[in-house]
C-alpha positions, 0 to 999 in steps of 0.5 A: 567490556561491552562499554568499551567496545562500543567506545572504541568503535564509535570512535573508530567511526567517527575516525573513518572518512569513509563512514563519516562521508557515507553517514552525512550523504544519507543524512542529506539524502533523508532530509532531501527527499522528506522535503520532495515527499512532503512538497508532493504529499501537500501539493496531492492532498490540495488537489485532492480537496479542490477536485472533491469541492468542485466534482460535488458543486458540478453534481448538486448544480445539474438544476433539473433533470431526468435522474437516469440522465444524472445517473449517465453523467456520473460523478468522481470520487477520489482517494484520499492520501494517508498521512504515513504515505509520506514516508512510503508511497507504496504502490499509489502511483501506479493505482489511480486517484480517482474513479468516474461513477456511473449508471451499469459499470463499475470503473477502475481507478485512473489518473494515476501520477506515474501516467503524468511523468515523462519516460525518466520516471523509469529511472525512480525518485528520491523517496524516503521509502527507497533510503530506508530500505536499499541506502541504509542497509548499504550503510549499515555494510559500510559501518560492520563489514569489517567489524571483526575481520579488521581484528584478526588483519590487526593481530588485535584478537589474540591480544584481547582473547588474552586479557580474558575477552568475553567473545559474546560481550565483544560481538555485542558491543560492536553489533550496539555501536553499528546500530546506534548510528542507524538508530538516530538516522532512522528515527531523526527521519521519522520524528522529522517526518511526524513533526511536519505531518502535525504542522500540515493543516486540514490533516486530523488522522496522522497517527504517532501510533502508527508511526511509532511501529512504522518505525519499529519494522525498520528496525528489525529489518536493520537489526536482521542486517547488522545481524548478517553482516556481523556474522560474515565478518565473523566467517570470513578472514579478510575484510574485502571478502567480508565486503563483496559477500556482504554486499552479494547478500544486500544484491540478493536480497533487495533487488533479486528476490523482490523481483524473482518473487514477483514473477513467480507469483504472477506466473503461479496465479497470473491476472486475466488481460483486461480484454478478457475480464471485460468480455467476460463481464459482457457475456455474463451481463447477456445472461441476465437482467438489462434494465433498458431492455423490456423484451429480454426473458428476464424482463417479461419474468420481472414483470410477471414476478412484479404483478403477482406480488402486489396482486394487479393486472398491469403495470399502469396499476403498480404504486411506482413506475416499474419502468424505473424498478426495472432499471434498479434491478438491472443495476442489481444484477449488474452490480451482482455480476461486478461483485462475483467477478471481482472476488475471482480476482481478489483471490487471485491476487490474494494467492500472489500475496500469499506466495509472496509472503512464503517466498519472504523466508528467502529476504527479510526485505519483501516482509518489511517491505509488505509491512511498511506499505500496509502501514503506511495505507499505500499497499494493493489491499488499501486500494482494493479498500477504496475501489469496494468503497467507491463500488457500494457508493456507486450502488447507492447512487443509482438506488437513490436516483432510480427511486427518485424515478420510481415514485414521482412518476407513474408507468410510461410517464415521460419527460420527467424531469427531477428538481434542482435541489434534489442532487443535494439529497444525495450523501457525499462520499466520505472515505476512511482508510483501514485501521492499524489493527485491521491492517495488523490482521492483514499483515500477520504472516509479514510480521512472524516471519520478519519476526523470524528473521530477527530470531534466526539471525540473533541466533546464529549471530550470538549462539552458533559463534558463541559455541564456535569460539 
């Protein structure tokens, strides 16, 4: 029976010009935009491998100089690209590539790609990520919408209820030929997109792995989709109803809730302006230690705190310049206040992801959206990642340069000037993207409740309609 099925509605598919010109538009539409994501993809990790060469060869190439000075004139460090961002760009367009290192602040990312597009950028880009989530459900519509309606306009169904149709085995061949074409589209894309991710040279961490389970989430997203669609179409009696209400789910769930979502948790647990979290950065800096200024209470405390420990009279007697101690711990402290500060809005924004999440129980779309940008290392969470990164190696520059300071000159020694191969002392800057499991462990609430979707949709698809009829 459920061999039959499945025959007899491939078959119709296969009939239906409509399906057929649907599919093979999708198919070009994958195709297409794996070659642009993967054009861009290697065009941005060239950029990313030149930058990175040059930006070190400016650093190590400063020849003498004071290490305060090299500590202003700062260096870039820059993100790298995960290889899964091929298939999914997530947010990395609007977040920056790169951030400038400097002596006493930490800066935010910049050079972002979006920031280099024209105003047409507003209308989007063919990306894989943009087929998978909003065409192929459209597709899937197209295909089941009329699965079982088409039925009962044909006058089949009573006609099959009396050679003993199993109603069960027959909603499950039709839900199985619905899905087979949405499986072979998806993973010829996916096996598509590792295949070019293995040829591209000088890329070692593409994970099958993650790829694989990548691939697994859209599958339950599609499976919560054929779910719905074939339960409308059991609902309803007309095919045109069981379109328009089909398509009045894929409008709510993809374009409505994602957006109302969003303002919501914004509006809950909203971000300071940059104006005022850069006042407020100021005004704590105030409150505590300034390294180039020796008349501040927090300086004349340092000294006098300096003095007792290593049990001298002045400074001149200190084993080290305390000028450049100074400055350290000035560094210290204003790294302290960034780290405070920060975390006040990382717990912000991780309430808006938490609401977020709870709000994913209104569309299956906004947890595999949140999964596949986590797999994919292209979510906000991996740029928090890489910013804390670039702040702890900003932190070890400046450490590496006060010392430098400290213990080659004497108290009030000027006119210092550090050799020239000592910028090549200085460790380069080497980031590694979050692992699968890690980002799993972020990810756990998006996976129960796609999980959950998956479950519900089955059930009210198989068991409530089974107790119907």
């Amino acid at each position: 029976m459920i061999k039959k099925t499945i025959i007899k509605e491939i078959q119709e598919l296969f009939r239906d010009g409509r399906v057929k010109l649907s599919g093979i538009i999708v198919l070009l539409l994958l195709l297409v935009s794996v070659w642009i994501s993967r054009n861009q993809y290697k065009k941005s990790i060239g950029e990313v491998a030149s930058a990175k060469t040059e930006e070190r060869a400016v650093w190590e190439n400063q020849g003498e100089k004071n290490p305060h000075s090299a500590a202003h004139y700062g260096n870039y460090v820059f993100k790298p690209k995960h290889p899964l961002s091929l298939l999914d760009q997530g947010v990395n367009k609007y977040t920056g590539t790169s951030i400038f290192l400097e002596a006493h602040k930490r800066n935010e990312a910049q050079y972002s790609s979006v920031a280099d597009q024209t105003g047409l950028a507003r209308f989007g880009v063919l990306s894989p990520d943009f087929i998978l989530l909003f065409i192929l459900p459209l597709l899937i519509i197209l295909i089941g919408y009329n699965s079982v309606t088409k039925e009962r306009e044909m006058e089949t169904m009573a006609l099959l209820k009396s050679q003993g149709m199993v109603y069960w085995k027959m909603i499950l061949g039709k839900w199985v030929s619905i899905f087979l074409p949405i499986f072979i589209l998806t993973t010829l894309l996916f096996v598509l997109s590792g295949m070019v991710l293995s040829f591209i040279e000088g890329y070692t961490s593409f994970s099958w792995l993650s790829l694989g389970l990548l691939l697994l989430i859209y599958l339950f997203y599609y499976t919560v989709f054929i779910n719905i669609v074939l339960f409308i179409s059991i609902q309803v009696k007309k095919s045109s109803v069981s379109l328009v209400v089909a398509l009045g789910v894929w409008i709510i769930s993809c374009l409505v809730a994602p957006k109302v979502a969003s303002n919501f948790a914004e509006s809950k647990y909203p971000y300071p302006t940059h104006q005022e979290f850069a006042t407020t950065i100021s005004d704590a800096k105030k409150e505590g230690l300034d390294g180039h200024n020796p008349w501040s209470e927090a300086s004349k405390q340092l000294e006098k705190d300096v003095l007792l420990e290593y049990g001298v009279d002045s400074l001149n007697q200190l084993p080290f310049n305390f000028i450049a101690y100074r400055m350290q711990k000035g560094e210290e402290y204003q790294a302290s206040i960034y780290k405070k500060h920060y975390a006040v809005l990382k717990a912000q924004f991780q309430k808006q992801v938490a609401t977020y999440n709870t709000l994913s129980v209104i569309s299956p779309f906004l947890s595999a959206r949140f999964l596949s940008m986590g797999i994919a290392r292209t979510d906000y969470q991996s740029h928090w990642d890489f910013a804390d990164a670039s702040e702890s190696y900003r932190i070890e520059t400046q450490k590496f340069l006060n010392d430098n300071y400290a213990n080659n000159t004497s108290y009030m020694e000027r006119g210092y000037l550090a050799k020239s191969d000592t910028w090549k002392n200085l460790p380069k800057f080497e980031y590694e993207h979050v692992n699968l499991s890690t980002v799993l462990k972020q990810q756990k609430i998006s996976m129960l409740i796609l999980l959950a979707w998956v479950l519900f949709t089955t059930s009210l698809l198989f068991v409530f309609n089974r107790k119907k009829n």
